[in-house]
N, C-alpha and C positions, 0 to 999 in steps of 0.2 A: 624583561618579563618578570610578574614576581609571581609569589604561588596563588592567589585567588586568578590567576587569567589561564592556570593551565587549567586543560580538560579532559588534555589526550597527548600520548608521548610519540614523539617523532617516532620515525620508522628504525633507525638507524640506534634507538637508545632500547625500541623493543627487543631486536635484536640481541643485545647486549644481555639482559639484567633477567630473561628467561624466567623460572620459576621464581615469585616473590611472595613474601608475606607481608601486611598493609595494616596498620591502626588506622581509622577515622576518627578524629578529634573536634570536640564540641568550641567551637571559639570562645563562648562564653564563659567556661568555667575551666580549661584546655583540658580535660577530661577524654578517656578513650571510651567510646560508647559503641564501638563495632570491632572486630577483626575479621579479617580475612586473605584469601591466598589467591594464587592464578598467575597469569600471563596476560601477554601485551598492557590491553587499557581495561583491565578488571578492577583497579582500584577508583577507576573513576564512573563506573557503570550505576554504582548508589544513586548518584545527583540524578541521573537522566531517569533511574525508574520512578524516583519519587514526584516531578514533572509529570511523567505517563500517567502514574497514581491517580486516580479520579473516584477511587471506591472510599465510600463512608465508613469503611472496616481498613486498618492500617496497622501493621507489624510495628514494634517499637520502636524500630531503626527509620523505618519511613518517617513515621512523627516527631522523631527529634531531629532531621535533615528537613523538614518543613519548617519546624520552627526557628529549625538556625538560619534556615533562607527569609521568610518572612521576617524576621529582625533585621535583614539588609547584610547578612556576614553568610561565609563562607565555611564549610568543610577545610576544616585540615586534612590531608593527605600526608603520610608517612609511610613511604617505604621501609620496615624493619629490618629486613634482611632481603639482598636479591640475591641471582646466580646460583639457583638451588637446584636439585632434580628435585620431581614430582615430591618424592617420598622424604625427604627432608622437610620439605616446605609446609608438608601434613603434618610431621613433628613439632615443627617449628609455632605452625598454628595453636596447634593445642595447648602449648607450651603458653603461650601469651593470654588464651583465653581464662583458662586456669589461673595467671598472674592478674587479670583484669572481671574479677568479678560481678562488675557493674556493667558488661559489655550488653547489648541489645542482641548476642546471638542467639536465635531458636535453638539454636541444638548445640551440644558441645562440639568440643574437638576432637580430632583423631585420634582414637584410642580412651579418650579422658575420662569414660566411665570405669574405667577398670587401673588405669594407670596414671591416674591425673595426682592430683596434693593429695599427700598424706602422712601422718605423724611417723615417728617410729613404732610406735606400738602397734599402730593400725598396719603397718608393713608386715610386722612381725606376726599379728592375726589373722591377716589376711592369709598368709601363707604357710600359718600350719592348722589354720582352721580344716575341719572334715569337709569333705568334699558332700554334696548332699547327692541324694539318689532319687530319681523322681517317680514317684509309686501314684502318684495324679496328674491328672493333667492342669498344667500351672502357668498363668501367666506372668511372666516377670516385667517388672518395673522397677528401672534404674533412678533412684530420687537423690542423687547426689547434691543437683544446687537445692532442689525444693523445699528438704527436709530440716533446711536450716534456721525456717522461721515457722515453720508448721510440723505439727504433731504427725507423728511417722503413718498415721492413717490417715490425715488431709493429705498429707502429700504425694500419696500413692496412691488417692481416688480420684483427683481433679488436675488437670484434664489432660488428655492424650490426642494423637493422630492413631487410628484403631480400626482394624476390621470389626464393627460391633458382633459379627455374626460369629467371627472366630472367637472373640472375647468371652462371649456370653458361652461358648461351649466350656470354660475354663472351669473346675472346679474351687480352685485357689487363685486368687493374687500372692504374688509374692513381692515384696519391698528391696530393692536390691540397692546395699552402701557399697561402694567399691566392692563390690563380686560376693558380698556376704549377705547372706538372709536377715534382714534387719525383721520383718513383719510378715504376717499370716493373717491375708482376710479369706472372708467371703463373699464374695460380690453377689448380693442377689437380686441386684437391676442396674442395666447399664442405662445414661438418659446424656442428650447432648447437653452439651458444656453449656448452659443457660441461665440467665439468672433467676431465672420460675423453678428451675429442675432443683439450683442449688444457689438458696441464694444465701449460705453465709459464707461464699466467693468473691459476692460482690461486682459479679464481672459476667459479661456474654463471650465466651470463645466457639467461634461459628466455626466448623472443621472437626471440632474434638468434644470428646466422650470424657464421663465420668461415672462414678459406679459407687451406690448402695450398698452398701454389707456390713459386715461384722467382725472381730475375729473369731479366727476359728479353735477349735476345743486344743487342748492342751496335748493329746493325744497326736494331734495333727503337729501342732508347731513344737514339738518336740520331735517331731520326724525333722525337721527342715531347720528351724529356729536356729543362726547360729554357724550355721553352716555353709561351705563357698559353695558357689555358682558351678556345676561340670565343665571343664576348660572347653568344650565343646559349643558351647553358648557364648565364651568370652573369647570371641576371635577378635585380635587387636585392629583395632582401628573401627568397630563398628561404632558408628554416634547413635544409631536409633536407640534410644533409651527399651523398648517394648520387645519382648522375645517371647517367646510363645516356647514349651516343651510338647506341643504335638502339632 
C-alpha cells in the first residue's frame, strides 16, 4: 500500500498514536498549506469535506485540496508528532502554525496570539509594558498575522466573525500586537465584509464585518497607546482573535 491509497487508519494503529498533530502538504510545490490536531482519522477528514463542498464560497484550504485533486494528485498526509495528551498536542499545533506562515488556517494556534514568535525586544516590552486600565468600553482586535502587509488600521478594520450589535456598542477598537496596544480607532459604522462596503479589499467575505472610523484623539490613545492587554483578557490558549471589555 503506498500513501495516496490510504484514507483511514486501521483500528489497531488508532489505538496506538492517540493525540496527533498533522501538516497537509501541497504535492505540487511540497509546501505545508494546513495544520492540524485530533485523533483517530482527523488527518484525513480534509479530502472527504472538500468532495461534500458544493458551495460557490470556499475557505482556502478547501480550494487548494480541490485543485490538488483536479490536477490528478494527491494530499500529503504527515503525522508530525503522535502519542500526545490533549494539551500537548494544542502546543504542539501552534508551535508549527507559527513556523508555517503560509498555512490556510482561519485562526491561529493555541495560545499564539499572546505567545506565539517573537524577537527579544518584543519579549522584553511585552512584559514590562504598563498594564492598560479600561475607562471605555473597547473592542479588541488581535492583528498579529494581518498586520504584516497592511497598515495597522487596514488591518484591524477588515474583516472579523463579530456580534455587529455588540461591536457597534464599542466605543474604541483597539489593535492588539502580542498583548500590546498597537492602535486606537473609532469605528463609526460597522458594514459586512463586501466588496461594495469596502472595496480597496478587493474581496467579498460572507460571515464577517468590517468598520469605518478614524483614530481617535491623542487624549484617548495616550490612555491605552502602548500599553498590555489586563491578563484578564489574555487567557492562554484563546484563538478568537476579538475580545470585548464589557
Amino acid at each position: 500500500m503506498n500513501q495516496n491509497e490510504i484514507s483511514e487508519f486501521p483500528k489497531e494503529v488508532i489505538d496506538e498514536i492517540n493525540n496527533y498533530v498533522y501538516r497537509l502538504i501541497d504535492p505540487r510545490n511540497g509546501e505545508t498549506f494546513y495544520v492540524g490536531r485530533g485523533t483517530g482519522n482527523r488527518v484525513f477528514q480534509h479530502m472527504k469535506c472538500e468532495l461534500k463542498n458544493k458551495d460557490d464560497i470556499i475557505t482556502d484550504k478547501i480550494k487548494t485540496i480541490r485543485e490538488i485533486r483536479i490536477a490528478g494528485l494527491n494530499v500529503i498526509h504527515v503525522i508530525h508528532r503522535h502519542g500526545m495528551d490533549k494539551d500537548t498536542a494544542e502546543e504542539v499545533e501552534a508551535a508549527l502554525i507559527d513556523a508555517y506562515p503560509e498555512v490556510k488556517n482561519e485562526i491561529g494556534g493555541y495560545g499564539s496570539s499572546d505567545y506565539g514568535p517573537m524577537n527579544a525586544l518584543e519579549i522584553i516590552n511585552k512584559y514590562k509594558a504598563e498594564e492598560a486600565k479600561f475607562e471605555n468600553k473597547v473592542l479588541m482586535i488581535t492583528i498579529n498575522k494581518s498586520v504584516s502587509d497592511r497598515s495597522i488600521y487596514h488591518a484591524t478594520r477588515f474583516a472579523w466573525k463579530i456580534d455587529k450589535k455588540r461591536a457597534e456598542n464599542a466605543e474604541y477598537v483597539l489593535s492588539i500586537k502580542q498583548g500590546i496596544i498597537k492602535g486606537v480607532f473609532i469605528p463609526t459604522e460597522w458594514k459586512e465584509a463586501t466588496l461594495v462596503n469596502f472595496p480597496e479589499f478587493h474581496e467579498d467575505i460572507p460571515g464577517r464585518y468590517g468598520f469605518i472610523g478614524r483614530e481617535a484623539d491623542n487624549p484617548i490613545k495616550e490612555l491605552y497607546l502602548g500599553k498590555r492587554v489586563p491578563d484578564k483578557y489574555r487567557q492562554k490558549g484563546a484563538a478568537n482573535p476579538i475580545k470585548y471589555s464589557f
